[in-house]
NUSEMAR-40937 format. One record per residue: residue in three letters; residue number from 1; x, z, y of N, C-alpha, C in turn. Coordinates in steps of 0.02 Angstrom, whole numbers. Example, Ala and Ser with C-alpha at 12.3 -4.5 7.8 and 13.67 -1.06 7.14 Angstrom:
REM NUSEMAR-40937
> ALA  1  660  390  -284  615  390  -225  660  390  -165
> SER  2  642  354  -112  684  357  -53  645  394  2
END
This chain:
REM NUSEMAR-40937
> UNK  1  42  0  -60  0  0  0  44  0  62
> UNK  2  20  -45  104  72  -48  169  44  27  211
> UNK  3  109  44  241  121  106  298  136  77  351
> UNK  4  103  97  392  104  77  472  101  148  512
> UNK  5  167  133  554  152  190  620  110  164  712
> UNK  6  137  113  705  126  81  764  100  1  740
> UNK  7  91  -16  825  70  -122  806  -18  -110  801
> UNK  8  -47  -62  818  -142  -67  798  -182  -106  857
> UNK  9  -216  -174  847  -241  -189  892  -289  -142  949
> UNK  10  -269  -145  1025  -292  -111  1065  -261  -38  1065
> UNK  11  -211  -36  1057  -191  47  1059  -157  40  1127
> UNK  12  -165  115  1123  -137  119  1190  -93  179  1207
> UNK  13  -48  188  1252  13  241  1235  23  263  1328
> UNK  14  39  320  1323  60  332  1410  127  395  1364
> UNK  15  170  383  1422  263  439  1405  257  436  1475
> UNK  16  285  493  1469  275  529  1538  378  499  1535
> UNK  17  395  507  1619  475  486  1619  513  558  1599
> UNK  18  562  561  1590  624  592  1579  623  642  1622
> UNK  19  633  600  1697  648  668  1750  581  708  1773
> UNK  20  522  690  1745  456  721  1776  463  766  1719
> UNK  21  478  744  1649  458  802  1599  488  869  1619
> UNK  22  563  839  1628  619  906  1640  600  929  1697
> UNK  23  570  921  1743  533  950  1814  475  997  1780
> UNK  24  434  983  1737  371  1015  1712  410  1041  1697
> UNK  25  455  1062  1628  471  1129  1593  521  1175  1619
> UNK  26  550  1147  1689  570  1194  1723  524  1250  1780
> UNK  27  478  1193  1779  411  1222  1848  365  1281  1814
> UNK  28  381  1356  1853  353  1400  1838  258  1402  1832
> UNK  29  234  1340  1866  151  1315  1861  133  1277  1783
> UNK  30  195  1250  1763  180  1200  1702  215  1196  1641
> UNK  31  282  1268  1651  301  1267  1594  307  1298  1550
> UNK  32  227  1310  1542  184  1359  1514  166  1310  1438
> UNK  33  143  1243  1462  93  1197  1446  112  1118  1499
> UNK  34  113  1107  1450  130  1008  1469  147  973  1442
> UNK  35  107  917  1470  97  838  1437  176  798  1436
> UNK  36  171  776  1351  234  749  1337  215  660  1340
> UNK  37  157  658  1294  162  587  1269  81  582  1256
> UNK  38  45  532  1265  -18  525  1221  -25  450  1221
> UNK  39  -87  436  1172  -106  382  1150  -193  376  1113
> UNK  40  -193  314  1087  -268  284  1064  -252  244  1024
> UNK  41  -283  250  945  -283  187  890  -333  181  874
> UNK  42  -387  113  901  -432  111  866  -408  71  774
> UNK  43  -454  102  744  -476  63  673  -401  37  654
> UNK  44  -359  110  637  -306  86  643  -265  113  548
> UNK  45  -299  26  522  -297  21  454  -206  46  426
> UNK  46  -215  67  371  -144  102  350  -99  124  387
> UNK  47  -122  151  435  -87  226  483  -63  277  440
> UNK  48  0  259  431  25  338  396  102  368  441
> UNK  49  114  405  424  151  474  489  187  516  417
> UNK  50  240  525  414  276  561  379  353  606  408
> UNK  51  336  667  436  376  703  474  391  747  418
> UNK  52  457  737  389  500  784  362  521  858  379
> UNK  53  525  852  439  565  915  485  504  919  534
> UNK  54  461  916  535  413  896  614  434  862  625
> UNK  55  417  893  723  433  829  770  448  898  837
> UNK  56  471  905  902  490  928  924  440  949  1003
> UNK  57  385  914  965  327  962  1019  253  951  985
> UNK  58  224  997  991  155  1012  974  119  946  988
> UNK  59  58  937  901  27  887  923  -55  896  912
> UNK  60  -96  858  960  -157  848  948  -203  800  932
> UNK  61  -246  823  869  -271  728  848  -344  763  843
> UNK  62  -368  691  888  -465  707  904  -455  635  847
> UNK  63  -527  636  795  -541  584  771  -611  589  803
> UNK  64  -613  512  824  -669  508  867  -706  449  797
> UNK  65  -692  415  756  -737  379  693  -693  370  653
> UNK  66  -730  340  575  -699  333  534  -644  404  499
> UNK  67  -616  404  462  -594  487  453  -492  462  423
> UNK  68  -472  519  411  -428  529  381  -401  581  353
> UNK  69  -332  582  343  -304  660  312  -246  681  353
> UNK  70  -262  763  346  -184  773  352  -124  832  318
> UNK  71  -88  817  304  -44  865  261  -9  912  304
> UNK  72  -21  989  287  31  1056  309  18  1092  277
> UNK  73  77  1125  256  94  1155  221  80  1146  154
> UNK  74  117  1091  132  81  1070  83  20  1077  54
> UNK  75  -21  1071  73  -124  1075  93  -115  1004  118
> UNK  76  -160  945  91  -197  895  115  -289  924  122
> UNK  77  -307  890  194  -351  905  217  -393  833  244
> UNK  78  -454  823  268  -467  766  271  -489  783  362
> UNK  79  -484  731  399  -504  733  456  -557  679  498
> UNK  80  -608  722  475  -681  661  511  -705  662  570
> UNK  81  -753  607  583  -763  605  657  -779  651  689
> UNK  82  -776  655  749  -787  719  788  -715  785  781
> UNK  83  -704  772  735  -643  817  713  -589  812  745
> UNK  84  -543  888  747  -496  891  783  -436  933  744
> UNK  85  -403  923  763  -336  961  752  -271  970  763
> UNK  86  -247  1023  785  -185  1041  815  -109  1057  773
> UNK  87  -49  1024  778  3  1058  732  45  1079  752
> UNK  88  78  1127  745  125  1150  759  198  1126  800
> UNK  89  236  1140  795  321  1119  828  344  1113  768
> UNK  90  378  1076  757  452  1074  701  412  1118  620
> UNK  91  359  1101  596  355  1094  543  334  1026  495
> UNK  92  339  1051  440  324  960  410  257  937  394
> UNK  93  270  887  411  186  873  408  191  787  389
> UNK  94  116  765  378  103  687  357  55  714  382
> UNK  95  38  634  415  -49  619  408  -50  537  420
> UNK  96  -129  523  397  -138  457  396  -205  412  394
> UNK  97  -227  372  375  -299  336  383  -309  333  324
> UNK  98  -386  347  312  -420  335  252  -417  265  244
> UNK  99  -420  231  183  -398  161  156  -468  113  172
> UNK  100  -543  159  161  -588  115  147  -636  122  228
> UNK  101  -615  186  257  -628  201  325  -581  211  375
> UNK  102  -537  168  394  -499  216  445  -498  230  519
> UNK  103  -473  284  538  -474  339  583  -488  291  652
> UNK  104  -500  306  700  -494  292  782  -483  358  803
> UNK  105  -421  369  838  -401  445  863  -370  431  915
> UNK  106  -378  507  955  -334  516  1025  -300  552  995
> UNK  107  -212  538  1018  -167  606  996  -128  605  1075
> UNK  108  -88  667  1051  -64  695  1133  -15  734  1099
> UNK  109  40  733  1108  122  784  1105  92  810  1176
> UNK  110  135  883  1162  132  920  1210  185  980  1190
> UNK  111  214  991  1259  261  1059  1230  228  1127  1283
> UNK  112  282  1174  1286  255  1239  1307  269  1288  1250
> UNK  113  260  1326  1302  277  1421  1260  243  1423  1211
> UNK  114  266  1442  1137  191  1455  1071  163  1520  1094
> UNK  115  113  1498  1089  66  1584  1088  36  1564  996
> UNK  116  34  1638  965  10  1614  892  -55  1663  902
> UNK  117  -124  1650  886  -180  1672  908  -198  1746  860
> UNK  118  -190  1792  870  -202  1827  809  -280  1825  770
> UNK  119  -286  1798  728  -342  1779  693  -379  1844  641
> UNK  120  -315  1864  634  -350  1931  605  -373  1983  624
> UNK  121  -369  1992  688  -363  2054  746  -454  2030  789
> UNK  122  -454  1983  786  -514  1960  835  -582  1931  800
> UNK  123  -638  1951  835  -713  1915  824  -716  1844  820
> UNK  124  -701  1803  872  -710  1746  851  -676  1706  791
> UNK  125  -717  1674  782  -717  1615  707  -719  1549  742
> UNK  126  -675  1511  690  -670  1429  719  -641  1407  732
> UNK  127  -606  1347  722  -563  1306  758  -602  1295  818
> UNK  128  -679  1272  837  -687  1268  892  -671  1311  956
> UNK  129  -685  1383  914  -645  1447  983  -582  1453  967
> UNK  130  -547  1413  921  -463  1429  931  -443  1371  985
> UNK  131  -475  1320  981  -468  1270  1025  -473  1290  1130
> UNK  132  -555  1339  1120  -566  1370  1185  -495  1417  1203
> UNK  133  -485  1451  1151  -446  1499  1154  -361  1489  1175
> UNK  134  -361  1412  1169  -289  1361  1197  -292  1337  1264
> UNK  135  -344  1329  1278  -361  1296  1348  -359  1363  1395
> UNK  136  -396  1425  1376  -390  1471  1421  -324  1519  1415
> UNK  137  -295  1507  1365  -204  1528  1374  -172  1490  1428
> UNK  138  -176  1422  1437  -145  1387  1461  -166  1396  1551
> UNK  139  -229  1412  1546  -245  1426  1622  -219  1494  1636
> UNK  140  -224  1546  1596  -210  1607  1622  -123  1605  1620
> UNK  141  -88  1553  1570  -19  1565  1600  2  1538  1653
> UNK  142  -30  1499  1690  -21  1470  1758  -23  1510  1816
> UNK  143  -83  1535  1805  -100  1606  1859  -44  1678  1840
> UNK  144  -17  1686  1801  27  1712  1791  29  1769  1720
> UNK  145  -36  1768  1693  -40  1828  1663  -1  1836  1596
> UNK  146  24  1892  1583  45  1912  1522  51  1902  1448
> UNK  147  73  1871  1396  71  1850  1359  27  1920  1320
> UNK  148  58  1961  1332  30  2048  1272  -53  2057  1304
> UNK  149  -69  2040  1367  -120  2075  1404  -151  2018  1381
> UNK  150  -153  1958  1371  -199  1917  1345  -232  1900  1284
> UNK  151  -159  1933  1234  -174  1936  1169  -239  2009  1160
> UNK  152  -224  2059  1218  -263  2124  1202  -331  2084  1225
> UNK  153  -345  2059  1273  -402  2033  1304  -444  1983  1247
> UNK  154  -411  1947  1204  -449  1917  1132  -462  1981  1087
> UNK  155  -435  2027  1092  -435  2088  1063  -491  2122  1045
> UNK  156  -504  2124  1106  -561  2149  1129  -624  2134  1144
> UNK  157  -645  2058  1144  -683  2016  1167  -730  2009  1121
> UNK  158  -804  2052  1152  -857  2020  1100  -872  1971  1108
> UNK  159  -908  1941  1047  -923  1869  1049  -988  1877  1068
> UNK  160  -1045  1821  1081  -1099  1815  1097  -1144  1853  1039
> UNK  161  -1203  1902  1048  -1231  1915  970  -1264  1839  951
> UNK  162  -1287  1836  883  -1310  1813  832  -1281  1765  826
> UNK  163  -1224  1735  856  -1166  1678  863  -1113  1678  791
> UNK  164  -1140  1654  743  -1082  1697  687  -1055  1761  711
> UNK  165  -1127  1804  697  -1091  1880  709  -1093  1922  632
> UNK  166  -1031  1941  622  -1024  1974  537  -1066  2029  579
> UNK  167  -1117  2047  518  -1145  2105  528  -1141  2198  485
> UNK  168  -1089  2134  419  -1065  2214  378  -1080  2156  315
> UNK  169  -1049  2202  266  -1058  2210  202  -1102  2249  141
> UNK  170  -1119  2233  115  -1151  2266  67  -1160  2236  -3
> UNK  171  -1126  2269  -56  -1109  2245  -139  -1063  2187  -132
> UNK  172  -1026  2200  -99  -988  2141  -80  -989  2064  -57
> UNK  173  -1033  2073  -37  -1053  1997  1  -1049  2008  70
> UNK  174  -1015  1986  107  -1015  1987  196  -1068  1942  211
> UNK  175  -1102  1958  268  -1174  1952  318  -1150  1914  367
> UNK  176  -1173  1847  389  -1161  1839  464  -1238  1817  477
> UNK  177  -1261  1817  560  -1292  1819  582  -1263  1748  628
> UNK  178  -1304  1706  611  -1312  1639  664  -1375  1613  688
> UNK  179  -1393  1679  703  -1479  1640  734  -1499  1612  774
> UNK  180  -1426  1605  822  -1425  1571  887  -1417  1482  865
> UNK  181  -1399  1478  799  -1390  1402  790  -1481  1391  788
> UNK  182  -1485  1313  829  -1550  1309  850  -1556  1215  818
> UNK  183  -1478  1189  818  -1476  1114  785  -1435  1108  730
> UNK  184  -1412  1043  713  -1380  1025  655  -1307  1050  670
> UNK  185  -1293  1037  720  -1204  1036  733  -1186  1112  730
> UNK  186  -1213  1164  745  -1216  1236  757  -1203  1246  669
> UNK  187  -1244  1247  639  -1230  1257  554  -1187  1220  530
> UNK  188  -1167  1159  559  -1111  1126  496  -1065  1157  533
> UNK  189  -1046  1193  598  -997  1211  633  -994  1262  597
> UNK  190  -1028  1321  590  -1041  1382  545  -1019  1376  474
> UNK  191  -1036  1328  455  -1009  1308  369  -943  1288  361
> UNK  192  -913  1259  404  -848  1226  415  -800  1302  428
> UNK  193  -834  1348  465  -785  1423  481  -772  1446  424
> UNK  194  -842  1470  402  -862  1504  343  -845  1465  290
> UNK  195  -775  1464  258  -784  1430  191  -775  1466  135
> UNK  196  -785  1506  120  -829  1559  64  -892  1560  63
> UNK  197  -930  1516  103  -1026  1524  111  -1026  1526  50
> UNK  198  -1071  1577  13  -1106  1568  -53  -1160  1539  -54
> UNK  199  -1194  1568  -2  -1280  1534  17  -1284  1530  93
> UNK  200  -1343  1499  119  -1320  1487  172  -1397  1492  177
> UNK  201  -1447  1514  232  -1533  1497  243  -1543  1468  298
> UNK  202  -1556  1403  302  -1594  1376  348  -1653  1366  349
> UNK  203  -1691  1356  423  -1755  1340  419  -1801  1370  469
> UNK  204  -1832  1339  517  -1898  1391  563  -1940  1336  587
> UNK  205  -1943  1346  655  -1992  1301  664  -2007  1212  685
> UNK  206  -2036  1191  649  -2018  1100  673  -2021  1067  726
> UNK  207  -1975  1076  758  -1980  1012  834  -1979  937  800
> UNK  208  -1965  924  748  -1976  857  720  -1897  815  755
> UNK  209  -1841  875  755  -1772  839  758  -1753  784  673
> UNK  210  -1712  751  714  -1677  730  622  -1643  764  615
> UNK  211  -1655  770  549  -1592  811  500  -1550  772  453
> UNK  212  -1544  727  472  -1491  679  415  -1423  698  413
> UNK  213  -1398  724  486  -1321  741  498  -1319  817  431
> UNK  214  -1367  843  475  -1360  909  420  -1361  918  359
> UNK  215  -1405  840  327  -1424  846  257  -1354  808  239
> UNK  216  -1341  760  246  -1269  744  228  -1215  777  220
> UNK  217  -1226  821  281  -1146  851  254  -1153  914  181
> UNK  218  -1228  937  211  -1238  982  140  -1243  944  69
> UNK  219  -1247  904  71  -1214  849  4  -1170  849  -23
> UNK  220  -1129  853  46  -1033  837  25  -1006  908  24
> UNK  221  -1038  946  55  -1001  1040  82  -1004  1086  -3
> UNK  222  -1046  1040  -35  -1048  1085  -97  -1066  1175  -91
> UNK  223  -1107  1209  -46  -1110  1274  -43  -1143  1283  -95
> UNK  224  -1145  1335  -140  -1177  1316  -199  -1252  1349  -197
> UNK  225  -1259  1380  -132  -1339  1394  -140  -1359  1402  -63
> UNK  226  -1439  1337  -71  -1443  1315  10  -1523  1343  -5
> UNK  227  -1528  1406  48  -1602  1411  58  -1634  1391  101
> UNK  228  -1707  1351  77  -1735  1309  141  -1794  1358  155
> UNK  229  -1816  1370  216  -1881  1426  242  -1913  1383  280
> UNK  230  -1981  1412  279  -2026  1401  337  -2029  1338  349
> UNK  231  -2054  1280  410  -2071  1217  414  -2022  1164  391
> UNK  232  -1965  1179  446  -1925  1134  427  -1874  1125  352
> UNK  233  -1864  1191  340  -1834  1196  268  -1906  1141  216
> UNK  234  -1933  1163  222  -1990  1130  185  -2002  1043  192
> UNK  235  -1969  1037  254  -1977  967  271  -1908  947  254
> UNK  236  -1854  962  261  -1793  966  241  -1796  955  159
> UNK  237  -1824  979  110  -1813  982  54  -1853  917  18
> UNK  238  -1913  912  69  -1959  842  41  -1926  791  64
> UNK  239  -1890  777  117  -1828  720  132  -1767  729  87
> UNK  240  -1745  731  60  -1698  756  4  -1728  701  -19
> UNK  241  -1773  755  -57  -1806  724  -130  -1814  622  -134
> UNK  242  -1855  630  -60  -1877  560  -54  -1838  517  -29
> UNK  243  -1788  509  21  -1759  461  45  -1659  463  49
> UNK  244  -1639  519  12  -1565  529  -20  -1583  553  -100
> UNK  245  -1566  501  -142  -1586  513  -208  -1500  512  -225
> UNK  246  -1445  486  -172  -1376  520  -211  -1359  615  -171
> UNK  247  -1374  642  -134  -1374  715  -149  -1369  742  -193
> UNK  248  -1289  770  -186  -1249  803  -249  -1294  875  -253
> UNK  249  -1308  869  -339  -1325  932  -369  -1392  980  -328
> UNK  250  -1450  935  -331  -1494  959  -300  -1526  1019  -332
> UNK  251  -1512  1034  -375  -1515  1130  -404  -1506  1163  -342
> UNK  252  -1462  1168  -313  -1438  1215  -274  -1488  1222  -210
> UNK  253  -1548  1171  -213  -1599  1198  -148  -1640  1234  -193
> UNK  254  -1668  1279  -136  -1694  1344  -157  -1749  1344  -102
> UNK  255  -1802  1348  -111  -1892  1349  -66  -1881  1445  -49
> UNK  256  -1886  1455  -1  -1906  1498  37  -1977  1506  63
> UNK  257  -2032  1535  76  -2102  1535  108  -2064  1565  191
> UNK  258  -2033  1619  196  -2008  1666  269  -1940  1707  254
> UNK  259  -1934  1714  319  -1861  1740  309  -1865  1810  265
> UNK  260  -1892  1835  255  -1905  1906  216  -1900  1880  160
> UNK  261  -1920  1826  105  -1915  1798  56  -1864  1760  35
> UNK  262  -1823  1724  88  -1756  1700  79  -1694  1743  62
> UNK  263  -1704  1804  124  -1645  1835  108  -1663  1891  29
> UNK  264  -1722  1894  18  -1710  1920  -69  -1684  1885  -94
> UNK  265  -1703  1827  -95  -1661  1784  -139  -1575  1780  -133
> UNK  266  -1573  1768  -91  -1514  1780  -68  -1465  1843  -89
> UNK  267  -1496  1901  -82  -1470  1943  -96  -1453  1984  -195
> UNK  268  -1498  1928  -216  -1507  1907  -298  -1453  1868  -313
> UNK  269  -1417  1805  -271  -1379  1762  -293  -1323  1745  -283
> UNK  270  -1287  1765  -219  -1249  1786  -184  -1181  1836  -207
> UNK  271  -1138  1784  -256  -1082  1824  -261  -1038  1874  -254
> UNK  272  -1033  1896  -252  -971  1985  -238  -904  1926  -211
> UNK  273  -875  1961  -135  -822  1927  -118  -831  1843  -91
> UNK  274  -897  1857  -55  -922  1777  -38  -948  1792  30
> UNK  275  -964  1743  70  -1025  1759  115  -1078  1748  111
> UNK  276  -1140  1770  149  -1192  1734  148  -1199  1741  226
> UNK  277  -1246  1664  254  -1246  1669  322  -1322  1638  329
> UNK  278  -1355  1655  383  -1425  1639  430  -1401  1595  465
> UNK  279  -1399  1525  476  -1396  1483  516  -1425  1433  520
> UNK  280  -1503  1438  550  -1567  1403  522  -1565  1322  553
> UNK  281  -1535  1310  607  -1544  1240  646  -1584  1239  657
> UNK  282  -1622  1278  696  -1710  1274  696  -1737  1321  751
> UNK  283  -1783  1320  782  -1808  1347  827  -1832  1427  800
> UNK  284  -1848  1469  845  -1885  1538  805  -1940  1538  811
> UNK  285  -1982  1505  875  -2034  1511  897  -2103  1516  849
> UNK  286  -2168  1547  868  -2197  1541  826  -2186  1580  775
> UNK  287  -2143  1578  761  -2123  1653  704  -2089  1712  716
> UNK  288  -2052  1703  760  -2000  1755  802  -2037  1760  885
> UNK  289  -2012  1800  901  -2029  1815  993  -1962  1759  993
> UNK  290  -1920  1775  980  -1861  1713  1010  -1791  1738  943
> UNK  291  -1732  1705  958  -1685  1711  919  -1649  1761  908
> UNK  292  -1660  1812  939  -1644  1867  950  -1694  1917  910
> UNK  293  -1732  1905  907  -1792  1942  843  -1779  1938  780
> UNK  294  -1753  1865  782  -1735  1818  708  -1681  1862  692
> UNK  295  -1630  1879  716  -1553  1891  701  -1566  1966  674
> UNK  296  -1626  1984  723  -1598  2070  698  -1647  2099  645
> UNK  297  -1713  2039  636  -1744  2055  563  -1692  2034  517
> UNK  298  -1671  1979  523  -1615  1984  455  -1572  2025  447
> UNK  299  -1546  2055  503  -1483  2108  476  -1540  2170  450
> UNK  300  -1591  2187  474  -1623  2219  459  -1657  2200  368
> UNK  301  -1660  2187  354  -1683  2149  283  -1634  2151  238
> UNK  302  -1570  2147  263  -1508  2129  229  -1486  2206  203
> UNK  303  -1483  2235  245  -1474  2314  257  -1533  2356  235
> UNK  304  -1603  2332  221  -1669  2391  236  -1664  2433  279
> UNK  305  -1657  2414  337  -1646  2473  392  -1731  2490  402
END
């Protein structure tokens, strides 16, 4: 199979000069954070990248269609549209275009001070808030602040409630609370954090959105137990049936009547050392005063408080 780094029709490349870079990483405003190099490949067939040693500044790849992979630490990973991802300085890495789809991406080198995010110390979940969590390092090292006082300030930082909020444990299954997810992108964002979901309950009331994004990826996400509730779960499960007849391993949907009935189930099926999460894509209305009702009958249910 041919390997290509460069040569993709319509790409496009900006390098910053020599003497502006060495001006940024001397300049107490920018050499915190700054732009080395970026570029654009559309549909850019047998793209492959093989860095032995790295490469000598941090990189960023948005796939905006079509998908691909990428290798660290020895982990291959796949990278689809909408998808993003950041690598390191001077470790080794590959990445490249899927053969039968490939990638259209923005990438960007960039150097600057590492900050390493402590992930174990803090509430938020996600590459999406590790991503927020890069952009507002980079502003607060401009303004001047502290590398220790910023790390305490993630420290400390609650997250929004019912926003993937762990709510506790019990028989060993961890609880999150996502009642604030109200569409499709909110739960596959939630599923993508959470990858221990054992079960996952969606479902409330029908605005008559599509759900195809959502039902697709729960095809490919393999969680092995998807509870559907209330309107849209119900409408969700009769589109399945009828108009995706390849949906992997349709065992794994599970009919809910209300959230009081889901999470039994749930709490019946739901592995020791797994999660289970509420992240309905769906409105509360009609059944809830609002999403905030939703979040705290379930922790309430989960718990018998």
């Amino acid at each position: 199979m041919a390997k290509v780094e460069l040569g993709f029709s319509g790409e496009r490349f900006i390098y910053l000069p020599i003497p502006m870079i060495d001006l940024m990483e001397d300049s107490p405003l920018t050499g915190d954070l700054y732009l080395y190099s970026m570029g654009y490949f559309s549909r850019a067939s047998h793209h492959y990248i093989n860095r032995p040693t790295g490469c000598d500044e941090f990189l960023f790849i948005y796939c905006k269609e079509g998908c691909g992979w990428i290798e660290l630490y020895g982990k291959r990973q796949n990278l689809e549209a909408t998808q993003f991802i950041s690598l390191p300085r001077n470790i080794p890495h590959a990445y490249g275009a899927d053969e039968t789809s490939p990638w259209t991406i923005y990438w960007i080198h960039f150097r600057g001070r590492k900050f390493c995010i402590p992930t174990d110390e803090i509430k938020l979940l996600g590459q999406h808030n590790y991503f927020d969590i890069g952009v507002a390092y980079g502003v607060c090292s401009i303004l001047g602040m502290d590398d220790q006082v910023f790390s305490q300030g993630l420290k400390t930082y609650e997250p929004l409630p019912h926003r993937l909020q762990y709510i506790g444990e019990r028989e060993g299954v961890k609880y999150y609370d996502d009642s604030i997810s109200t569409i499709c992108d909110t739960t596959i964002q939630a599923l993508k954090t959470l990858k221990d979901t054992d079960t996952v309950l969606i479902g409330g009331m029908d605005r008559g959105i599509d759900y195809r994004e959502l039902i697709e990826y729960l095809s490919d996400c393999q969680v092995p137990h998807i509870i559907l509730m209330e309107a849209t779960g119900k409408r969700i499960y009769q589109e399945i049936h009828k108009y995706y007849p390849e949906f992997k391993n349709r065992a794994r949907l599970i009919l809910a009547e209300h959230l009081e009935d889901g999470v039994k189930r749930a709490r019946q099926i739901t592995r020791p050392g797994t999660s289970c999460v509420l992240s309905p894509a769906a409105a509360s209305y009609g059944i809830f005063r609002n999403f905030e009702e939703r979040g705290e009958t379930f922790s309430r249910l989960v718990f018998n408080k």
